[in-house]
Backbone as a printed PyTorch tensor [residue, N CA C, xyz], in Angstrom:
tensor([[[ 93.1080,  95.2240, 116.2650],
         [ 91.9300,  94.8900, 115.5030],
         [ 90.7440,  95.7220, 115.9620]],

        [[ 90.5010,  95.6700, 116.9160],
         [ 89.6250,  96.5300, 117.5950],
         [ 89.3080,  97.6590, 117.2880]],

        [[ 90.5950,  98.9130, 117.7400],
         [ 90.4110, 100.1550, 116.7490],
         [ 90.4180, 100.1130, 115.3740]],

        [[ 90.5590,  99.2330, 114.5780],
         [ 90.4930,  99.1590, 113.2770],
         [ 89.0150,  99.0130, 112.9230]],

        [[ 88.1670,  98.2210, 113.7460],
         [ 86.9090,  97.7890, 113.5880],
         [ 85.6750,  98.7430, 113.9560]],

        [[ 86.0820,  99.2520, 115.2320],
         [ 85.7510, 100.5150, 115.9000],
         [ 85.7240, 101.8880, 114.6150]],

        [[ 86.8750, 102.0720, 113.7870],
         [ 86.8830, 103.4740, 113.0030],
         [ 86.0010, 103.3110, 111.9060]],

        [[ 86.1290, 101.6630, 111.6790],
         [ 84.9150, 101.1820, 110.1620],
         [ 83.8400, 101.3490, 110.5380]],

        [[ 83.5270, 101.1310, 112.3550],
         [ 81.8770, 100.7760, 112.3580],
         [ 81.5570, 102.7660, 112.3170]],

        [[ 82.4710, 103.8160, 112.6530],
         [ 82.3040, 104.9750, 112.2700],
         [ 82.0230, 105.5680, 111.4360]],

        [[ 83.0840, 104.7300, 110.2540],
         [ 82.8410, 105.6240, 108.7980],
         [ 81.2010, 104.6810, 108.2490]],

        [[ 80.9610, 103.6050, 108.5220],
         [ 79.8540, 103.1700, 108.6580],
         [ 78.3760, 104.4170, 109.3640]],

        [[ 78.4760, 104.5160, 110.0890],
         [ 77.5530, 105.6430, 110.7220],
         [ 77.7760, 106.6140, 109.6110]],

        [[ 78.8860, 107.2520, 109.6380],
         [ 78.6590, 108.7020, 108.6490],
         [ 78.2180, 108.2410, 106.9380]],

        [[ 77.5560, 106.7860, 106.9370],
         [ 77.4970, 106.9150, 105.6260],
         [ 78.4320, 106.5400, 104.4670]],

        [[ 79.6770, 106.4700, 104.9230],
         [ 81.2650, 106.2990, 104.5100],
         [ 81.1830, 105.0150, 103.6880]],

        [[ 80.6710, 103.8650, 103.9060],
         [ 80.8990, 102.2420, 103.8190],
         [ 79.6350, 101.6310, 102.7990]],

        [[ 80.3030, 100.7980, 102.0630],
         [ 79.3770, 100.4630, 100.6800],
         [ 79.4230,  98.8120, 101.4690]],

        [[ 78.3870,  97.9920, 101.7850],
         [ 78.4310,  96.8860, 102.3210],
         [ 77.7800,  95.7050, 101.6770]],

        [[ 78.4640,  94.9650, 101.2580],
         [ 78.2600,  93.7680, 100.6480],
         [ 78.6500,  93.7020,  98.8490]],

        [[ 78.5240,  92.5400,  98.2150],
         [ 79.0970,  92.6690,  96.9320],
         [ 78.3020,  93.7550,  95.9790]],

        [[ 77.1490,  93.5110,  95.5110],
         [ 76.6850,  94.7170,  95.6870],
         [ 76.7790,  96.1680,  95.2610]],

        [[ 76.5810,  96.2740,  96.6390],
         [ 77.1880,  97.7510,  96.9370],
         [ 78.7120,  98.1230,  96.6270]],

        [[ 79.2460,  97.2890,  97.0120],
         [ 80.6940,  97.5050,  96.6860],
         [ 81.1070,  97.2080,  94.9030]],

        [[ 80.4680,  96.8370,  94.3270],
         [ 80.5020,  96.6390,  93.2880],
         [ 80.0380,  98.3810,  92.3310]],

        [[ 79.0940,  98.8220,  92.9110],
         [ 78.3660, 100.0380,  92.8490],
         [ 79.3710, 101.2600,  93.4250]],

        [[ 79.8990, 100.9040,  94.3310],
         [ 80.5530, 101.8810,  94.5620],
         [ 81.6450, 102.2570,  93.8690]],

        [[ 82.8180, 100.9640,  93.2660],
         [ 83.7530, 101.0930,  91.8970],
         [ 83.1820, 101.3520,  91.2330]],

        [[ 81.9770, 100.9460,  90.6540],
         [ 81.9720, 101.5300,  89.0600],
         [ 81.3080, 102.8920,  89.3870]],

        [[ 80.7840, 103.6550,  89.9170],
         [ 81.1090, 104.8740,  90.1570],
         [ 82.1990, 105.7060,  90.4500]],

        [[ 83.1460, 105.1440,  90.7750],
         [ 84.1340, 105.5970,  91.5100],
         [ 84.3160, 106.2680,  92.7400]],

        [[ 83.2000, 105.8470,  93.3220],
         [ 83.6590, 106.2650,  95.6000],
         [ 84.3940, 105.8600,  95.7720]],

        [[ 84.4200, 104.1600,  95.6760],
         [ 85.3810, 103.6400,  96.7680],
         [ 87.0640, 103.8930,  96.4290]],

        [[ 87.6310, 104.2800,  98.0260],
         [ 88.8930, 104.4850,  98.3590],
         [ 89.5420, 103.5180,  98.5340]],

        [[ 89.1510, 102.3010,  99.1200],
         [ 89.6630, 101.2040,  99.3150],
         [ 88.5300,  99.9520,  99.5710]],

        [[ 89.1860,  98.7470,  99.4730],
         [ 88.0820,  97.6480,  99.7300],
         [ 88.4900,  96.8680, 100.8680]],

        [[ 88.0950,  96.0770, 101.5970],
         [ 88.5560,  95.5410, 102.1820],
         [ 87.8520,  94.1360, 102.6390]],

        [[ 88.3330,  92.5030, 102.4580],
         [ 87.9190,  91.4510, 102.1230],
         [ 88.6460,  91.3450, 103.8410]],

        [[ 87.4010,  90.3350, 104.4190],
         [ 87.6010,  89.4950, 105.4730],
         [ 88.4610,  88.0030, 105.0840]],

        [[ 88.8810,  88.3570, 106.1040],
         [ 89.9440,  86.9240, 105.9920],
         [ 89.5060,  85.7740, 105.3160]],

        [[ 88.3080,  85.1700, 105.7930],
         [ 87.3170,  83.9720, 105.2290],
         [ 86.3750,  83.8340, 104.3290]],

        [[ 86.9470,  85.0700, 103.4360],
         [ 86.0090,  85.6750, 102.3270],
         [ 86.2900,  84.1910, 101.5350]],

        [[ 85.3130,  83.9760, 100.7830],
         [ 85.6500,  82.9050,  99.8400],
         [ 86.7750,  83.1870,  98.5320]],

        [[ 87.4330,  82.6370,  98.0440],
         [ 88.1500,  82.9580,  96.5090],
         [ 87.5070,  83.5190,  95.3510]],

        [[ 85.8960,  82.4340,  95.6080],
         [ 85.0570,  82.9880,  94.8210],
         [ 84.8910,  84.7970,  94.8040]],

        [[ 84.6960,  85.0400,  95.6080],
         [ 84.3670,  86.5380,  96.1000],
         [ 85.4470,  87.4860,  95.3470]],

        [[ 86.7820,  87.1790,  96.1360],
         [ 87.7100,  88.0030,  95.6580],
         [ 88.1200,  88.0090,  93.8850]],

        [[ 87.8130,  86.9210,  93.4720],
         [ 87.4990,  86.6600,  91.4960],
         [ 86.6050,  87.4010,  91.3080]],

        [[ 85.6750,  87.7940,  91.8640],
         [ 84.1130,  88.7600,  91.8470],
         [ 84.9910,  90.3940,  91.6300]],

        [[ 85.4840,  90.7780,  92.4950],
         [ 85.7180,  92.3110,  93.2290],
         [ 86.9950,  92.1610,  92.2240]],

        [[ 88.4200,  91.7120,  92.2860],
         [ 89.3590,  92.1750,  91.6320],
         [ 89.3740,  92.5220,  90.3370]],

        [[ 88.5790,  92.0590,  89.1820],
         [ 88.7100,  92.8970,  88.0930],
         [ 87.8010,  94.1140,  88.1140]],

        [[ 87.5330,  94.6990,  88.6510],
         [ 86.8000,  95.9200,  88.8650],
         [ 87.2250,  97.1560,  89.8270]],

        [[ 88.4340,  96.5960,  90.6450],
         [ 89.4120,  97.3830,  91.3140],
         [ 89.7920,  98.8010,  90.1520]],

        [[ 90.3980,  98.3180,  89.4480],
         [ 91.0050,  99.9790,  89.0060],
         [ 92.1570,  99.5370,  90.0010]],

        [[ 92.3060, 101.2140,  90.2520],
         [ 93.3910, 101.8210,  90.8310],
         [ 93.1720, 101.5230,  92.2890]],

        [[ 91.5680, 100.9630,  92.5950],
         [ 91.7290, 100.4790,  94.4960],
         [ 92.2180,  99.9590,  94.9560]],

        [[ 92.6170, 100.2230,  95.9450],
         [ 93.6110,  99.0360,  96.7820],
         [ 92.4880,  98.0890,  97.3010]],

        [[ 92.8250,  96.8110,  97.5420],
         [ 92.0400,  95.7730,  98.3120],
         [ 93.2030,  95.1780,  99.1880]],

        [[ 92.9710,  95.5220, 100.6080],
         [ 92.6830,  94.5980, 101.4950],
         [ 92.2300,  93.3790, 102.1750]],

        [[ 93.1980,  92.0820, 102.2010],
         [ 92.6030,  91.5690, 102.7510],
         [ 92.8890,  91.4060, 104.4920]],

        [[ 91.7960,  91.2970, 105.2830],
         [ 91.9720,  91.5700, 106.6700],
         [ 91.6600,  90.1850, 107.5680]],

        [[ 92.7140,  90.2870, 108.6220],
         [ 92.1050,  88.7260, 109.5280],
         [ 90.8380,  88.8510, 109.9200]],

        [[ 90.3300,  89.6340, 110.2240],
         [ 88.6380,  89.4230, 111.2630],
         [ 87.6260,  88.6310, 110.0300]],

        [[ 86.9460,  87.5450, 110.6520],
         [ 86.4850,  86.9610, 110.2910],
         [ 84.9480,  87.8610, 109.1190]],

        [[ 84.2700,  87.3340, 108.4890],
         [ 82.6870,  87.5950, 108.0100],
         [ 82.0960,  87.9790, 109.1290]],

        [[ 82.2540,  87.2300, 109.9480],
         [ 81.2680,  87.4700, 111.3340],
         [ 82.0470,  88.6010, 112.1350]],

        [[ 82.8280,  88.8170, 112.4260],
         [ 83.3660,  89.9860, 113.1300],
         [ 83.5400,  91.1790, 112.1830]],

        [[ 83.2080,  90.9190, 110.6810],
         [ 83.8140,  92.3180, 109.9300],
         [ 82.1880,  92.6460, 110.0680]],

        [[ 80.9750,  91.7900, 110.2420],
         [ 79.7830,  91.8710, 109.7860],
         [ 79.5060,  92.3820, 111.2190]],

        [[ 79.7200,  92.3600, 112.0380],
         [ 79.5400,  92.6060, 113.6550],
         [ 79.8110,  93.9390, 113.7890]],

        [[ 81.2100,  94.3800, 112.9730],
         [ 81.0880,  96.1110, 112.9110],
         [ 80.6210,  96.6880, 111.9330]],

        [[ 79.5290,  96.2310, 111.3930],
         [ 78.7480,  96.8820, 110.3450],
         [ 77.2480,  96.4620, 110.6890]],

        [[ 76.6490,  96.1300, 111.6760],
         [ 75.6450,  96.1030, 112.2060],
         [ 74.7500,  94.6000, 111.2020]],

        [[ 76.0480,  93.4340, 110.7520],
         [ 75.2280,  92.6790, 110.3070],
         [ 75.6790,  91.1560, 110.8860]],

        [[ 74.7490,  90.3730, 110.4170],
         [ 75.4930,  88.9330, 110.6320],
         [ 76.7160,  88.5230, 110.4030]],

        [[ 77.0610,  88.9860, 108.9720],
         [ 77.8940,  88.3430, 108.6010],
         [ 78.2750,  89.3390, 106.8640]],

        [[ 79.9430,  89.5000, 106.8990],
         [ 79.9600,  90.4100, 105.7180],
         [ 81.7540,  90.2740, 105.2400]],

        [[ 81.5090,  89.3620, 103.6380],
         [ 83.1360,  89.3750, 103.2260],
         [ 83.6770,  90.4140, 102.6220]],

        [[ 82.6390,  91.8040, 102.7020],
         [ 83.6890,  92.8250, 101.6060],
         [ 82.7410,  94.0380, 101.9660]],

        [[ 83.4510,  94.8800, 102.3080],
         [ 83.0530,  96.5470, 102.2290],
         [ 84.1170,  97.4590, 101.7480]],

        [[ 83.2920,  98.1710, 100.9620],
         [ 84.3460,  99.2760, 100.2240],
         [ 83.9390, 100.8130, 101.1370]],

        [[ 85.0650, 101.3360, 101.4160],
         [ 85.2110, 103.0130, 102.1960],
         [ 85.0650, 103.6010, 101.0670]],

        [[ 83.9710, 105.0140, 101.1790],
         [ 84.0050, 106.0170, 100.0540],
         [ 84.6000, 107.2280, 100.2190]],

        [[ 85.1790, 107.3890, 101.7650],
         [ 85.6670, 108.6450, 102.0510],
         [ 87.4510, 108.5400, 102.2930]],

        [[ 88.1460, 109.5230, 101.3840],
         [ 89.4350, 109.6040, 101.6510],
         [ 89.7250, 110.0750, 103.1200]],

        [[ 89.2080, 110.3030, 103.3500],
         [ 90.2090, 110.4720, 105.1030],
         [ 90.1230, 109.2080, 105.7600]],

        [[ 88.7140, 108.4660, 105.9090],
         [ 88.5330, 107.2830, 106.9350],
         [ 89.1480, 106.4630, 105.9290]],

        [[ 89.8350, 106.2400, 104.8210],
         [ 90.3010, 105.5030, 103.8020],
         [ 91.4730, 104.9290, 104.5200]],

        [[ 92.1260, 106.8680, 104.5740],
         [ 93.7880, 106.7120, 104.7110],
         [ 93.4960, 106.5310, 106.4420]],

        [[ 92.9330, 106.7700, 106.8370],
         [ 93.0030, 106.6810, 108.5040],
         [ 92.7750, 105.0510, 108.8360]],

        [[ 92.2970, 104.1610, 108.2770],
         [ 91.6870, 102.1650, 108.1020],
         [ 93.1300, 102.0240, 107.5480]],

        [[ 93.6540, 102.4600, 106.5020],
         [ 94.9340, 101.8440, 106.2540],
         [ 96.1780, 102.3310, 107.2620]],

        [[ 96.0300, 103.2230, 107.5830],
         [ 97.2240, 103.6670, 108.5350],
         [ 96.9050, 102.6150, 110.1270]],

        [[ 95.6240, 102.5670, 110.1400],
         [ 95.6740, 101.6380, 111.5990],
         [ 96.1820,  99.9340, 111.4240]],

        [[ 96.2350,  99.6460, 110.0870],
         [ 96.4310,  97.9990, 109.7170],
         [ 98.3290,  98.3670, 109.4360]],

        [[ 99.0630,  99.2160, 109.0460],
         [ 99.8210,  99.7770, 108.8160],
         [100.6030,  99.7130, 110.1440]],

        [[100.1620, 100.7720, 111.1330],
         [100.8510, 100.7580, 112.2290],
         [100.7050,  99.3260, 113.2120]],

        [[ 99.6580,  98.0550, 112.9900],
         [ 99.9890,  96.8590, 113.5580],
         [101.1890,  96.2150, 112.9750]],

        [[101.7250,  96.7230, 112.0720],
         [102.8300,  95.8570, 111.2550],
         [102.4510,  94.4450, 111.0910]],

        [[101.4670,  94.1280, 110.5500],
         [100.7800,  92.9850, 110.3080],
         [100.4510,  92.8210, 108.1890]],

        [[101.2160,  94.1240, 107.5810],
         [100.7370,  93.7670, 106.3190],
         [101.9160,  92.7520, 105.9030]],

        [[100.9240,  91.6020, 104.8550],
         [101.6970,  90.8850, 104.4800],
         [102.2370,  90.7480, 102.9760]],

        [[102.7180,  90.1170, 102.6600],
         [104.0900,  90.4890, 101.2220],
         [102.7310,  90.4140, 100.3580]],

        [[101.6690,  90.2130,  99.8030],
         [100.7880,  90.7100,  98.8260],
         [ 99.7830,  91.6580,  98.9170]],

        [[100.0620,  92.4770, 100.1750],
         [ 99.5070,  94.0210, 100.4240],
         [ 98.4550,  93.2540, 101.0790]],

        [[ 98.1710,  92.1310, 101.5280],
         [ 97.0900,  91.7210, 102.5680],
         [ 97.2100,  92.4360, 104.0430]],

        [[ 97.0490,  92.0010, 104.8330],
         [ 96.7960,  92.5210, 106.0080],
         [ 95.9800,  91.8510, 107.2900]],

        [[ 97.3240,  91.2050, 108.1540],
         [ 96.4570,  90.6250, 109.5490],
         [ 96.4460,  91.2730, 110.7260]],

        [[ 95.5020,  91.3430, 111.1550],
         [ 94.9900,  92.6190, 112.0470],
         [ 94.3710,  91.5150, 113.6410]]])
């Protein structure tokens, strides 16, 4: 979990990370985002919000809590950030990937 959280709070610095509904909402209908990725304790509500606007994105959902996904994004608290850059995209999915933690609906516990 750690290095997973660690490479987001990176692509975060370079600019990479669309944070909150929002933004992440802004970032699909432009088409940046590479992937999304929903904290474990995201509400249902939320994920009814973000999935018809996916397209072709993959969404993620990840164990670290709002408060720990919001902790590597320099906030209180955060159920959804979308990555706009294909490398830190495929490099966030390859680290949830190599925990062998994805589960049978492409979720993901980390």
């Amino acid at each position: 979990m750690d290095s997973f959280l660690t490479l987001l709070g990176l692509a975060l610095r370079a600019g990479k990370v669309a944070v909150g509904e929002e933004p992440v909402r802004l970032a699909l209908q432009e088409r940046a985002a590479r992937v999304v990725f929903l904290a474990g304790d995201a509400s249902e509500r939320t994920r009814r919000k973000v999935e018809p606007k996916l397209g072709a994105v993959p969404l993620r959902e990840i164990a670290p809590s709002k408060t720990a996904l919001g902790r590597a994004l320099g906030r209180e608290s955060c159920a959804l950030c979308a990555v706009t850059d294909q490398g830190f995209a495929q490099g966030l999915l390859r680290r949830l990937e190599e925990t062998g933690h994805t589960n049978h609906d492409g979720g993901v516990t980390i």
